[in-house]
C-alpha positions in Angstrom: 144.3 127.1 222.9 141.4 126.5 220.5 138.9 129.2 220.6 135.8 127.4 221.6 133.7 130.1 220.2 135.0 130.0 216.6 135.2 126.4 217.1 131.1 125.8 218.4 130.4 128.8 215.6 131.7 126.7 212.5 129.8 123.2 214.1 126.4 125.3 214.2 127.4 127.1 210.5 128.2 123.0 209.1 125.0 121.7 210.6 123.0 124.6 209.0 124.5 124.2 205.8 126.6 127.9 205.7 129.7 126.6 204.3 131.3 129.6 203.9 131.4 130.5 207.4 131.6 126.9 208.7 134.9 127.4 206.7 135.9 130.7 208.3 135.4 129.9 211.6 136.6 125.9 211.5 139.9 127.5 210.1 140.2 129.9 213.1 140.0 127.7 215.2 142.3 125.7 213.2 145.0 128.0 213.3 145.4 127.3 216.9 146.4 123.6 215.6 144.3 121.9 218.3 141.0 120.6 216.2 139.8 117.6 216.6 139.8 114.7 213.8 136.4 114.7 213.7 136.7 118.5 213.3 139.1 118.3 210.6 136.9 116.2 209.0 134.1 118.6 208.9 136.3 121.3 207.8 137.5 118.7 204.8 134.0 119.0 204.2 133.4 122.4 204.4 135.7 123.3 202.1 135.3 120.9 199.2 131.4 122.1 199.4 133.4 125.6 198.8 135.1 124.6 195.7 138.4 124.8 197.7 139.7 121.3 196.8 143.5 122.3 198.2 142.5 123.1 201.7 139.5 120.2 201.4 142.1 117.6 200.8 144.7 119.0 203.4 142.1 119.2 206.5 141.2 115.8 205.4 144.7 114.5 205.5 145.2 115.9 208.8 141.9 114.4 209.6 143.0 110.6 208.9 146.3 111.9 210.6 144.4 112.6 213.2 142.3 109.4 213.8 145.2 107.4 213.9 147.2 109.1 216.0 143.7 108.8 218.4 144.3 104.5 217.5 140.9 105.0 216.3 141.1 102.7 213.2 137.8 102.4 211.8 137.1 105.8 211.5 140.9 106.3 209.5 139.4 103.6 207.3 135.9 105.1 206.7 138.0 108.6 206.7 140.5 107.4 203.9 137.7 105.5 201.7 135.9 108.9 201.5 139.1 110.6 200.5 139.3 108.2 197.8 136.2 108.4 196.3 136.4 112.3 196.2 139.8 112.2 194.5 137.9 109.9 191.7 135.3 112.6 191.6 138.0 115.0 190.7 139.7 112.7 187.9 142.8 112.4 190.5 143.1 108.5 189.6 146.6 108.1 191.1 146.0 109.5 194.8 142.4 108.1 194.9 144.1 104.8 194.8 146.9 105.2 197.6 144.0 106.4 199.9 141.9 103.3 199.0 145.5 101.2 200.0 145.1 103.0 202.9 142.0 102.4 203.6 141.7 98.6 202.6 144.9 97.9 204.5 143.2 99.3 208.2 139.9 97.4 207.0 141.4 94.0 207.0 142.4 94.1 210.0 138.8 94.8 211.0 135.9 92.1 211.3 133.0 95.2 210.5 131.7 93.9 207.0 130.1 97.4 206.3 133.8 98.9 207.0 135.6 96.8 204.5 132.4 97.4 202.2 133.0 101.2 202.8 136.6 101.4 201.4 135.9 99.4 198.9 133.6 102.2 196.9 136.5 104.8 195.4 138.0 101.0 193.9 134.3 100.4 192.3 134.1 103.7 190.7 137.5 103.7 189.1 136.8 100.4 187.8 133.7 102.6 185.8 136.2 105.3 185.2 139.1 103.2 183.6 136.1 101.3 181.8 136.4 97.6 183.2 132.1 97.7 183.5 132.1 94.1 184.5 134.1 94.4 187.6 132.6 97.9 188.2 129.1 96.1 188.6 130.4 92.7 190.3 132.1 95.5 192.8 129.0 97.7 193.3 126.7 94.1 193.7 128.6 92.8 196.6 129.3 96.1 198.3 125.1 96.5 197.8 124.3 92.9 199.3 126.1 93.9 202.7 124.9 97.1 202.6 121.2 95.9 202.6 122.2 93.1 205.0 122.3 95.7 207.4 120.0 98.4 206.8 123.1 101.3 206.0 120.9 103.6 204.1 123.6 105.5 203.1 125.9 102.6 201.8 123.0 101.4 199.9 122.6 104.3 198.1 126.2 105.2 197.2 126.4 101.8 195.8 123.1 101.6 194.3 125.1 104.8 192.1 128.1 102.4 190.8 125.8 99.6 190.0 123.3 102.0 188.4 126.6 103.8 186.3 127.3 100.2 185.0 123.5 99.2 184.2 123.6 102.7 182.5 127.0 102.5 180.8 126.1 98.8 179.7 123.0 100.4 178.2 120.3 98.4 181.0 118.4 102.0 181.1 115.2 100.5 183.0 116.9 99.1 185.7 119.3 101.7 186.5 116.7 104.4 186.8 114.8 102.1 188.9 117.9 102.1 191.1 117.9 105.9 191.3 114.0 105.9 192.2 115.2 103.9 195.5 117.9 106.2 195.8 116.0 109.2 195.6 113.9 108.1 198.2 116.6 107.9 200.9 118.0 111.2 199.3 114.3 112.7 200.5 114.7 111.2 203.8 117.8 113.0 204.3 119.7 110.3 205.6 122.8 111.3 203.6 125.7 113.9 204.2 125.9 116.5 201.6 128.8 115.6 199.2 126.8 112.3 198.9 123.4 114.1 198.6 124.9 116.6 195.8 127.0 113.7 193.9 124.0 111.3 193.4 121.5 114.0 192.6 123.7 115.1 189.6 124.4 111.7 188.7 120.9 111.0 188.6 119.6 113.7 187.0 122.5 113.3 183.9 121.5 109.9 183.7 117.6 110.8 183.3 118.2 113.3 180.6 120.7 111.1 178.6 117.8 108.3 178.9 115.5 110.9 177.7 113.4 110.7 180.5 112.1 113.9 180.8 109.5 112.9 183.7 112.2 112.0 186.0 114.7 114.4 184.9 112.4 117.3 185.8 111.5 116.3 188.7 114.7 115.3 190.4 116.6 118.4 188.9 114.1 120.3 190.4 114.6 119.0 193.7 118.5 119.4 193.1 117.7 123.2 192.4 116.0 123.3 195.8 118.4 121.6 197.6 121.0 123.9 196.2 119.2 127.0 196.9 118.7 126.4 200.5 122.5 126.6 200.7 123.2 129.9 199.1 127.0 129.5 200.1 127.1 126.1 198.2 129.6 126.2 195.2 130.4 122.9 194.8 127.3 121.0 192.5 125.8 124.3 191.9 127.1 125.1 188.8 126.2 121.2 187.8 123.0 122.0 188.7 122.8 125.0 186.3 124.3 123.6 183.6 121.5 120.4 184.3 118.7 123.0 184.6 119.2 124.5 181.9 119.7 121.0 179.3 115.8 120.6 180.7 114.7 123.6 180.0 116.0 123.7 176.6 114.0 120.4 176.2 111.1 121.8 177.4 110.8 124.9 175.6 111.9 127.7 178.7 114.9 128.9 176.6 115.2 132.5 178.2 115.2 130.4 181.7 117.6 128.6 179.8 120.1 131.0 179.3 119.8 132.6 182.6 120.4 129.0 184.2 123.2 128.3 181.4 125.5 131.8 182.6 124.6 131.0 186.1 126.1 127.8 185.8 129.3 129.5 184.1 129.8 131.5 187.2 129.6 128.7 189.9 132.3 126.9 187.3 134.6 130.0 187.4 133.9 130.3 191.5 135.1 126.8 191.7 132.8 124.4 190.7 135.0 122.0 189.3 132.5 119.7 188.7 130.9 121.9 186.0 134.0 121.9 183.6 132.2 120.2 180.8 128.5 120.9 181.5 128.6 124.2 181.8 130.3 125.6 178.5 128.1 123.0 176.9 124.8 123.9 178.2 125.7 127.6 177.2 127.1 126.4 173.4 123.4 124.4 173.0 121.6 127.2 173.7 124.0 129.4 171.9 123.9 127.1 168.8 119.9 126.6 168.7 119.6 130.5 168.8 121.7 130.9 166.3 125.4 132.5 167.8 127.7 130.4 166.3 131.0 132.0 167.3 130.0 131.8 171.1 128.9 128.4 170.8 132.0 127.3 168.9 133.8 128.7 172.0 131.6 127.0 174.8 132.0 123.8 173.1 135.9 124.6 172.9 136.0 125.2 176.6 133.5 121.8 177.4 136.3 119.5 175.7 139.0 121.0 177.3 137.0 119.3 180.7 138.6 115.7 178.7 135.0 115.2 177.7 133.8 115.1 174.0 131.3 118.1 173.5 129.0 116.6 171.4 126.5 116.0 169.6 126.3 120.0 170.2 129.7 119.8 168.1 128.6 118.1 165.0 125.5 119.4 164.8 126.9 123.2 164.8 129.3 122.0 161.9 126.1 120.8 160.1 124.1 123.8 160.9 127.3 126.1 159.6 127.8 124.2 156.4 130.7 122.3 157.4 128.8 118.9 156.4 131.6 117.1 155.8 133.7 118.1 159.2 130.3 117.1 161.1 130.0 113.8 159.8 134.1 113.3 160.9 133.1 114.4 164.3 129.8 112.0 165.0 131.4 109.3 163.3 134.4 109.7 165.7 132.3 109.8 168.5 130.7 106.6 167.7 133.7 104.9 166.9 134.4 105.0 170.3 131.8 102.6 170.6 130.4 103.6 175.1 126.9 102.0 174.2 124.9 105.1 176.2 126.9 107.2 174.3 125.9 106.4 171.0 122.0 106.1 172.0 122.6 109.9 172.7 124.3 110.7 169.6 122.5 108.6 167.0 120.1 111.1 166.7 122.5 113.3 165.3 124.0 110.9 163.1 120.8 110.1 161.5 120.4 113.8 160.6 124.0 114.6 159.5 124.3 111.8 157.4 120.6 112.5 156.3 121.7 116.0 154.9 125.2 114.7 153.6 122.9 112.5 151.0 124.4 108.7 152.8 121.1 107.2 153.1 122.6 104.0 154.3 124.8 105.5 156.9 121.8 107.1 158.2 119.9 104.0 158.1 122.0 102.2 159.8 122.4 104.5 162.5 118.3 104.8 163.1 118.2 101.2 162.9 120.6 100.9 166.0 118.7 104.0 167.6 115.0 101.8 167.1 116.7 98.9 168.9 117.5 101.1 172.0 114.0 102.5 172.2 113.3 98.8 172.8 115.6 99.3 176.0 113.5 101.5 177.3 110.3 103.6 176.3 109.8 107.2 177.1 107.4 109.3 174.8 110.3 111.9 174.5 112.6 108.8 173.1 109.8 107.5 170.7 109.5 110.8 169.6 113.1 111.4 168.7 113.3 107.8 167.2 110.1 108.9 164.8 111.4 112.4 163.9 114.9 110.4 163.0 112.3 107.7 160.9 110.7 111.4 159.1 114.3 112.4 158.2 115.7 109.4 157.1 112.2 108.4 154.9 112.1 111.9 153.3 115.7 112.4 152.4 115.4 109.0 150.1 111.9 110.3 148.9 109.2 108.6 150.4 107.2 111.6 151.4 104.1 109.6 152.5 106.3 107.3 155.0 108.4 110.4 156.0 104.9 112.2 156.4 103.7 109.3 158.6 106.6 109.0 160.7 106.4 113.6 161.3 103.4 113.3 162.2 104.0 110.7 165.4 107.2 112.2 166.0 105.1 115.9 166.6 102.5 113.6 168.9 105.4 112.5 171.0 107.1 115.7 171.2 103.8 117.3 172.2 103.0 114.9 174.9 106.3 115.0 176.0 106.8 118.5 176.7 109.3 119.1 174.0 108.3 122.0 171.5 111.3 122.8 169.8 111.5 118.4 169.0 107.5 119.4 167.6 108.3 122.1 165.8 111.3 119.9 164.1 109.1 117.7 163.1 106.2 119.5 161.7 109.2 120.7 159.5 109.8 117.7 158.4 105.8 117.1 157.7 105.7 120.6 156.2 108.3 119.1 153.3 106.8 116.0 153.0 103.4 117.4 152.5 105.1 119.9 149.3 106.7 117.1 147.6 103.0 115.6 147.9 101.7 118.6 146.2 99.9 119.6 148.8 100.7 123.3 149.3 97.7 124.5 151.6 99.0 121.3 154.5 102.4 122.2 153.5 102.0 126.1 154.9 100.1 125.3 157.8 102.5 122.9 159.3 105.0 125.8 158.6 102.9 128.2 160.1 102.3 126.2 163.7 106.9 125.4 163.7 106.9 129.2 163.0 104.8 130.6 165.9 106.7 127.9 168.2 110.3 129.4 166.9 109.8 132.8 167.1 108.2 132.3 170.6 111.9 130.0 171.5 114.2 132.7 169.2 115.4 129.2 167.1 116.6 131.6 164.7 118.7 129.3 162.7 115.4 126.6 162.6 113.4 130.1 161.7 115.3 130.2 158.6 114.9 126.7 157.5 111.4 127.6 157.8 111.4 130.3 155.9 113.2 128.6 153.4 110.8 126.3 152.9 108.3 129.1 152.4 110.0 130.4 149.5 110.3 134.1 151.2 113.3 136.2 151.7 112.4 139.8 152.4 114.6 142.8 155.1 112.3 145.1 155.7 113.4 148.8 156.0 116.6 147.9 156.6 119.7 149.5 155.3 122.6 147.5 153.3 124.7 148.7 156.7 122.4 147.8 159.5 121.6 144.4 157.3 125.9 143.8 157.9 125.3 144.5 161.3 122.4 142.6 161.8 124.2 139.7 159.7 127.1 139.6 161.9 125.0 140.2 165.7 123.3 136.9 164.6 126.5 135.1 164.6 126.7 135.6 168.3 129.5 138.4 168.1 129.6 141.3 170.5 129.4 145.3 169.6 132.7 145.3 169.8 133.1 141.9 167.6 131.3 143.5 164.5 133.1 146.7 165.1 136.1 145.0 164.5 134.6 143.0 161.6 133.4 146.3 159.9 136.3 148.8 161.0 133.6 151.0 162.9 133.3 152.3 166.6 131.8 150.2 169.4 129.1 153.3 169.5 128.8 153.5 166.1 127.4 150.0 166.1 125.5 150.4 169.8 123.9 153.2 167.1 123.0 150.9 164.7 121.7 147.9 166.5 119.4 150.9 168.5 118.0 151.6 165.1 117.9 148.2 164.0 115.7 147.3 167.2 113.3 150.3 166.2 112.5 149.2 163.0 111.8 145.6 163.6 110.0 146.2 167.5 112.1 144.4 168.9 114.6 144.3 172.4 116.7 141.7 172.1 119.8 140.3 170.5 117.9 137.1 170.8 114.7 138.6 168.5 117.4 140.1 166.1 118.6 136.6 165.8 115.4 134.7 165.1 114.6 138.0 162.7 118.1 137.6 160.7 117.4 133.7 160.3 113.5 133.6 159.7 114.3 136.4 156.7 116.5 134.7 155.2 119.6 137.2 156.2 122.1 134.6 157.3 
């Protein structure tokens, strides 16, 4: 028989959110092979909220099982559509659809209009993912309409999500994030179950930062973080979460939280957040890549595309920042090709400065023309800023200082107001070369100066250098030609035992080294011997 304490001890574990031991005990109990659909169900539950998507998608099988065998129809066919839509979330296109089948063919039978409406969700988002927009959006409109017809909260917002994905995929930016406002406000209510809860948040807060809406986008991944931390057991959306904290705090200038929130979010990938495949290698490869590790970025953005997604712009702009000018301009140019409109608004800014530096003024033209028309989409300041600092680049590169000078210098308003002083310090760059080719040396080193005391603060080493550069100093220090080698290589992002290899020397030898290196320059960080290699001119 089934042990009704284990049994009652994994109900009271699910309803206080301690998935790990709602597992353990629900699968007692299971063992006996007397639970309950409903029971089944919450183990299902349980379990994918554990990462364990094996025994998620057995208990729920067993579950539907189960509810049939009980002639209880209508919860086989809510059951089944659920089953569905969590195979989509996993990419598992083929399976998702025989458990919509399933679904749709116990829902005919059935005059409930919010029951057919149900099963009909894993089918809407599949139409998204197989990229047919049009019936995606006509799907998640009339599964909307009966939701609101009667008042299911939670229907509403779970299709609020697929037409919001299709306003967002067709590019209608204003009125998808409207769409998530409502949908946070039932999220807040807490009239949703938790896969629901932890899907939409994560959809919502991609969405806000793609949009470059940092307002929302900070606000709702901090509600995420919340939510996630009051359910230290949760491994399922927290490594998302990570990986989305830390693309914020990059933006916002918190880069050491960054990091921190970037390896976290590696970990909750490796315990089984499957949903963190792509976001978080490439949260750890930005940060990586704007601090100036190349070889670890290289091999964050390597892992992020083996998720199936495209790891970019990160990509292409570490090929630019390496040299490889011609390879980055392959990469954004493929990425565009492939023609997702919200897609290219988040890559254009790239393209602008790749084909910027490669000398292809109308390339780059072309591609901040396209990027202006989307900021008529929808306005943020962080957006008008990015659009103005692509205006700087584009203006300067074809030598018109004064307009590249005039778009800087609203591009470093926008950032500022924004929140976004790495973007400022970018574009008082971009002012600082305008105002030289002016002539006007004095402007030119205080615009330096201000980037400067904002990269050292971040570690930007690689952006350190380009200011240094355009200071016209290159100096080491005290350093000898060896610790300069290892300094030189450290800053590429390789390990002690990574340069020891590079330079035939022990892993202590280096340790040795880098201790004296740190000395010398007062510093205590791999990071600040980073940002020291670039802003002297040493890589």
């Amino acid at each position: 028989m089934t042990s009704p304490s284990a049994l009652e001890a994994g109900r009271i574990a699910a309803r206080e959110s301690r998935w790990a031991d709602a597992v353990e005990y629900l699968a007692r109990a299971d063992a006996s092979g007397e639970l309950a659909a409903s029971d089944l169900e919450l183990l299902s539950t349980a379990a994918i909220l554990r990462g364990d998507r094996s025994s998620a998608f057995d208990a729920g099988g067993r579950a539907y099982a189960g509810y049939l065998e009980a002639s209880d129809g209508a919860s086989a066919a809510r059951w089944a559509g659920w089953m569905a839509l969590e195979l989509v979330e996993v990419g598992d296109f083929s399976e998702s659809l025989a458990w919509s089948a399933r679904a749709m063919q116990i829902a005919a039978g059935s005059d409930d209009p919010l029951l057919s409406a149900t099963v009909r969700l894993g089918p809407a988002v599949a139409q998204l993912g197989s990229g047919d927009l049009a019936e995606g959006r006509r799907m998640g409109e009339e599964i909307l309409r009966i939701a609101e017809r009667h008042g299911d909260e939670a229907l509403i917002a779970m299709a609020s999500l697929v037409l919001a994905k299709s306003l967002v995929a067709a590019g209608d930016l204003s009125e998808a994030l409207a769409l998530h406002d409502r949908t946070m406000a039932v999220i807040e209510a807490g009239g949703l179950g938790p896969f629901q809860t932890g899907d939409l948040l994560c959809a919502m807060v991609s969405d806000a930062i793609m949009a470059s809406d940092l307002d929302r986008a900070t606000a709702w991944v901090a509600f995420l973080d919340h939510w996630c931390r009051a359910q230290p057991s949760l491994i399922t959306f927290s490594g998302q979460r990570s990986a989305l904290l830390a693309q914020v705090q990059v933006i916002r200038g918190e880069w050491d939280a960054a990091v921190a929130s970037a390896e976290s979010a590696m970990m909750r990938f490796r315990a089984g957040d499957f949903r963190a495949a792509h976001g978080a290698p490439y949260a750890q490869g930005e940060v990586q890549r704007l601090r100036g590790a190349f070889h670890s970025a290289a091999e964050s953005y390597r892992l992020a595309g083996e998720s199936g997604w495209e790891p970019q712009p990160g990509s292409a702009l570490l090929l630019l920042a390496t040299g490889r000018i011609g390879k980055a301009r392959s990469e954004v140019r493929r990425t565009l090709a492939g023609n997702v409109p919200f897609m290219r608004r988040f890559v254009l800014p790239a393209a602008v400065e790749i084909e910027s530096a490669a000398g292809d003024l109308d390339a780059a033209g072309r591609a901040l023309e396209e990027l202006r028309g989307w900021a008529d989409a929808m306005r943020t300041p962080l957006f008008d800023a990015i659009v103005a600092l692509a205006g700087a680049r584009v203006r300067f590169a074809a030598g018109d200082a004064v307009a590249a000078l005039a778009e800087a210098g609203r591009a470093a308003g926008g950032f500022l107001e924004a929140g976004a002083p790495y973007g400022r310090a970018q574009a008082r760059l971009v002012a600082a070369g305008a105002h030289a080719a002016l002539g006007d040396r004095e402007a030119a080193d205080g615009e330096i100066r201000g980037a400067r005391e904002t990269l050292l603060t971040l570690g930007a080493g690689p952006a350190l250098g380009e200011a240094t550069r355009l200071m016209g100093e290159r100096r080491s220090g005290a350093l000898t030609e060896r610790e300069i080698e290892v300094l030189r290589l450290v800053a590429t992002g390789l390990t002690n035992r990574g340069v020891a290899e590079r330079l035939s020397l022990s892993e202590k030898t280096v340790a040795r080294h880098l201790s004296n290196i740190f000395g010398k320059l007062g510093i205590a960080s791999r990071a600040a011997a980073t940002a020291y290699a670039y802003e002297h001119g040493l890589v």
